[in-house]
N, C-alpha and C positions, 0 to 999 in steps of 0.2 A: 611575233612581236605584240605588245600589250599595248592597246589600244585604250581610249577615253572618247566617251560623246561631251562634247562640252556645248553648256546650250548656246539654241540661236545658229548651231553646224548641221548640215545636212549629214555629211562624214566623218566618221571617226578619227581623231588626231594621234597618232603615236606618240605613246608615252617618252620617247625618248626623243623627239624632236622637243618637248620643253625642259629649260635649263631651272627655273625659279616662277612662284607664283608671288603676286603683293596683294592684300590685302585693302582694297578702298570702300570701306561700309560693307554695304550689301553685294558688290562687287568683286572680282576677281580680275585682276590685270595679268595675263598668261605672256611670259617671256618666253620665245621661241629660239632656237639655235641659230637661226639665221641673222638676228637681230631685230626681230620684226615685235610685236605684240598684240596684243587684243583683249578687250575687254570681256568677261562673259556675266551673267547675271545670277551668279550662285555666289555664296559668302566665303571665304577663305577654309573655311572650318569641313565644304563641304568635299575637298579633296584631300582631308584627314586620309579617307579610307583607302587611297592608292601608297601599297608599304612601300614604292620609291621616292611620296615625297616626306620631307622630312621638316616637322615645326618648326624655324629654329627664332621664330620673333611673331608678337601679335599680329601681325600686318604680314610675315611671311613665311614662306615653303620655298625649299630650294628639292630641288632631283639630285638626288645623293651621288649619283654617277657622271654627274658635271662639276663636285667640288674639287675644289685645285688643295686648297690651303686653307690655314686660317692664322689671324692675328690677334691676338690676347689682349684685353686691356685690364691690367693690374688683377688679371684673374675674377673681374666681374663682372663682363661681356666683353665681346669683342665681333670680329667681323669673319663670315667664311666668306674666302676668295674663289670666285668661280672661271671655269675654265676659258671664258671670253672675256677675263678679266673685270668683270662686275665684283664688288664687295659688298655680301649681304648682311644687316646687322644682324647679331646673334643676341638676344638679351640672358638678365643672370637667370632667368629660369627657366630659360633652355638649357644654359652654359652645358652642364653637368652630361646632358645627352646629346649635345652635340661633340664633346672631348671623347664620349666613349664609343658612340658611330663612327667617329672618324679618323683615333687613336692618335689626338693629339695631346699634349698637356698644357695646362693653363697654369 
């Protein structure tokens, strides 16, 4: 299983224990499957380089294998629904890669 150090952790977290990341400034707010969270000290941008998660708004990352669904709005953003029922905004300039990650249509 694929692991991440996320700062400020002595042990490495599995990648598949988070569901979504948010962006707050310089910050990173890490959503965990359990319901839990935690702040870490690196900026949104810098967990680009893991290919499970996925941009899908300035402020955030979701883990492609926790999305449930998604909902449209007028085909220029909308919201992916995730598997504990959170809904994460999608904005329009994701839109386009988030319908074709996910093989929905807008």
């Amino acid at each position: 299983m694929r692991t991440i150090q996320l700062p400020g952790y002595i042990k490495p977290t599995f990648v598949n224990l988070i569901v979504w990341l948010e962006g707050e400034a310089n910050y990173t707010r890490v959503h965990y499957q359990n319901g839990t969270n935690s702040l870490v000290t690196k900026p949104l941008n810098h967990f680009e380089q893991y290919a499970c998660f996925v941009r899908v708004h300035r402020s955030a990352m979701v883990n492609s294998m926790y999305v449930h669904g998604f909902i449209s709005n007028n085909g220029r953003s909308g919201l992916l629904q995730l598997v504990d029922g959170k809904n994460v905004p999608v904005s329009r300039a994701h839109l386009q890669l988030v319908t074709n990650l996910f093989s929905v249509s807008h």
